[in-house]
VONU-109336 format. One record per residue (C-alpha): x, y, z. Coordinates in steps of 0.5 Angstrom, whole numbers, plus 500, padded with zeros to 3 digits. Layout:
<sites>
XYZ;...
</sites>
This chain:
<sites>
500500500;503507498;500509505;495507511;490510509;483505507;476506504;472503510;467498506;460502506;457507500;465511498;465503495;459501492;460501485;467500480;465508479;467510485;472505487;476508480;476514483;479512490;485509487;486516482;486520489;491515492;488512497;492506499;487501499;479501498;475495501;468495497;462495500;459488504;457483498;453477499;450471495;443473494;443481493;435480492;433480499;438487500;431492500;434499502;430505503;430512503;432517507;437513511;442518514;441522519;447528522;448531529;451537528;455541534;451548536;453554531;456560532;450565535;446559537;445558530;443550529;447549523;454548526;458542524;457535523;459531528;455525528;452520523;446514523;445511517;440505517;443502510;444495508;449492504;451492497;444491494;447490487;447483484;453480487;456477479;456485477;460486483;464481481;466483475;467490477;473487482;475483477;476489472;479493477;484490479;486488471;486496471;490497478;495491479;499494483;493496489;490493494;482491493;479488499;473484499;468485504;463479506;457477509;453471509;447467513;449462518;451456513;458453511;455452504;454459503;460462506;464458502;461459496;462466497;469466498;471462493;467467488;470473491;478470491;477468483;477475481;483477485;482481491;488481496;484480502;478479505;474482511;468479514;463483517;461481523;460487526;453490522;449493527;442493524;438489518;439482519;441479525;434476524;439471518;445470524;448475519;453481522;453484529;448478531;455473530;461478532;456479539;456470540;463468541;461460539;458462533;464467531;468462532;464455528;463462522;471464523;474456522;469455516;472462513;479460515;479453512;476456505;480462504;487462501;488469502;488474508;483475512;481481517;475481522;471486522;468487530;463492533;463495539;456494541;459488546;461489552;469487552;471488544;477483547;474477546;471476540;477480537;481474540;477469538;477471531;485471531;485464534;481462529;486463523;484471521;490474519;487480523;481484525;478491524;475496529;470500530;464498526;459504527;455504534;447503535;444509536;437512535;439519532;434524535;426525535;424532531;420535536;414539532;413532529;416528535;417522529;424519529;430520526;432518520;424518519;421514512;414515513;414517519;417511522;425509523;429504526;435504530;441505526;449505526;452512528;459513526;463520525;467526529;464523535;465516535;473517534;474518543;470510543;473507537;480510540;478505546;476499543;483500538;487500545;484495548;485489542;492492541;493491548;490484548;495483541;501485544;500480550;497475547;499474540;505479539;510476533;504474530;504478524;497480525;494487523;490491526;486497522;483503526;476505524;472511527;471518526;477520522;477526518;484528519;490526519;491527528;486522527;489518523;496519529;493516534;490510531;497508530;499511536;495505539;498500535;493501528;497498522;491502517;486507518;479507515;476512513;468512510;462516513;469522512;470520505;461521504;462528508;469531504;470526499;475522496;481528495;480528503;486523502;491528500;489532506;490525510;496524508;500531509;497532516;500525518;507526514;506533519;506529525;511525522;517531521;515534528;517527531;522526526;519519525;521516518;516511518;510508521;512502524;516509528;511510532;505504532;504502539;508508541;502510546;500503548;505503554;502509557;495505559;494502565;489501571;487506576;490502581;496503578;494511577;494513584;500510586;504513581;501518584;501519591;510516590;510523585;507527591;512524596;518525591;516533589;515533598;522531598;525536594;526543599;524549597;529555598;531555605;527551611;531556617;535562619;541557621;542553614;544560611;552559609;557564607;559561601;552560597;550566601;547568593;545562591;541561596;538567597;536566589;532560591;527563595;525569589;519568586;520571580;
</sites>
């Protein structure tokens, strides 16, 4: 990859148009929206976003977006199509990286068949979307998986005994400790996992009609909220399954790829500060389209020079030692206390004056 910087799979990779474009701005990879085998059963509807922004300016509504609910649904294209764009790209740009994304129902068949479909047209990887939080848990698709350990693991060993090349996990954040699922996909054989997947939210209810948001028809449904809010949870989910890699698997070779509320290339820092190979961009692509690359880039070889960090693997993980318990918060400070206490400050009496440091000792009770 030229750079870190991915596509995060969603609409910024729906169709070959758009993908084409992405790797003309120079992003380092794209992973295409999630595809399945039966595209027919993928109904989407419309609106289905909805924005959050922070007040404005003279308590103007209009301020800044800072949070994203989309309730949309897989590739709702016919996966042969999808297929054959894959293949056409990367006939078209050999040199670039194509990650397919996937999701299947609870069937060993169906998983297999769809990997298979998607390797034959000669994407570099896989990441398996066990992290979609809304519109089919009913078929044990996305999240109801990545949020049942057993049944992640019984889906990972069928993925991992058909897949020939690497694979990334796609975790979500709605479970209470992201470790576990994250540990069991790497046990599984996945060469990697990527987090966040979006948050289930309700967005907001518009109160002079008092209907929820996003409204179709006057009604809504729970959804996925992603943007500048996010960044702070995703942060935490990353730090934790990069702690837990570390400990567990360090000198494995396993990646990790860092989602959730980049829009600048700080964002993209502290990703890889705690220990993030990639970053992925997706609902900051829809928001500032796909140039914002070039933008990315620059800030993080910004923040590269102001370290003098050369590459990278410099700084990855730099952070991660600085995380510890509060136990450990609170020793660590009662023990600086008592150093700073020992520390004397100027004279402590009349009779410590001495005739040979007369100066220096006056000198250290001046406050100015």
């Amino acid at each position: 990859m030229p750079n870190p910087f991915v596509i995060g799979s969603g609409p910024p990779g729906t169709n070959y148009t758009v993908m084409k474009r992405a790797f003309d701005e120079g992003w380092g990879a794209v992973i295409a929206k999630t595809v399945s085998l039966d595209a027919e059963k993928v109904v989407n509807v419309t609106p289905r976003y909805a924005r959050l922004r922070a007040a404005g300016s003279n308590g103007s509504a209009k301020g800044p977006i800072i949070g994203w609910e989309n309730i949309e649904l897989i590739s709702d294209r016919p996966l042969e199509t999808m297929l054959k764009e894959f293949k056409q790209l990367k006939e078209e740009y050999p040199d670039r990286i194509l990650i397919g994304s996937i999701m299947e129902e609870y069937n060993k068949a169906g998983w297999q068949e769809l990997i298979e479909r998607v390797e034959e047209t000669g994407v570099d990887a896989l990441e398996i979307n066990f992290s979609c939080p809304h519109g089919m848990p009913e078929r044990k698709m996305g999240a109801a998986v990545g949020q049942d350990c057993a049944l992640l693991e019984e889906v990972c060993g069928w993925i991992n005994e058909k897949a020939t090349v690497p694979v990334w996990a796609k975790m979500t954040p709605n479970i209470t400790d992201i470790t576990q699922p994250a540990r069991v996909a790497l046990k599984s054989g996945c060469e990697g996992v990527a987090a966040i997947n979006t948050i289930m939210s309700v967005m907001g209810i518009d109160l002079n009609t008092l209907r929820p948001e996003p409204c179709v028809e006057g009604f809504s449904t729970p959804g996925g909220y992603s943007s500048k809010a996010i960044h702070p949870i995703a942060l935490g989910k990353v730090m934790q399954i990069a702690k837990m890699m570390k400990s567990e698997f360090d000198g494995n070779n396993l990646s990790l790829s860092g989602i959730g509320g980049v829009e600048t290339g700080g964002d993209a820092a502290e990703f890889i500060l705690l220990g993030a190979n990639t970053v992925q961009v997706c609902t900051g692509v829809m928001m500032h389209g796909y140039g914002i690359v070039k933008k990315l880039c620059a800030e993080l070889q910004d923040f590269m020079r102001k370290h003098n960090f050369s590459s990278i693997e410099d700084f990855r993980g730099a952070s991660l030692p600085y995380f510890t318990t509060h136990m450990d918060l609170v020793s660590r400070q009662q023990e600086a206390i008592k150093q700073r206490k020992a520390i004397k400050k100027g004279l402590q009496s009349d009779k410590d004056w001495t005739g040979d440091g007369f100066v220096k000792e006056s000198e250290s009770m001046v406050s100015n």
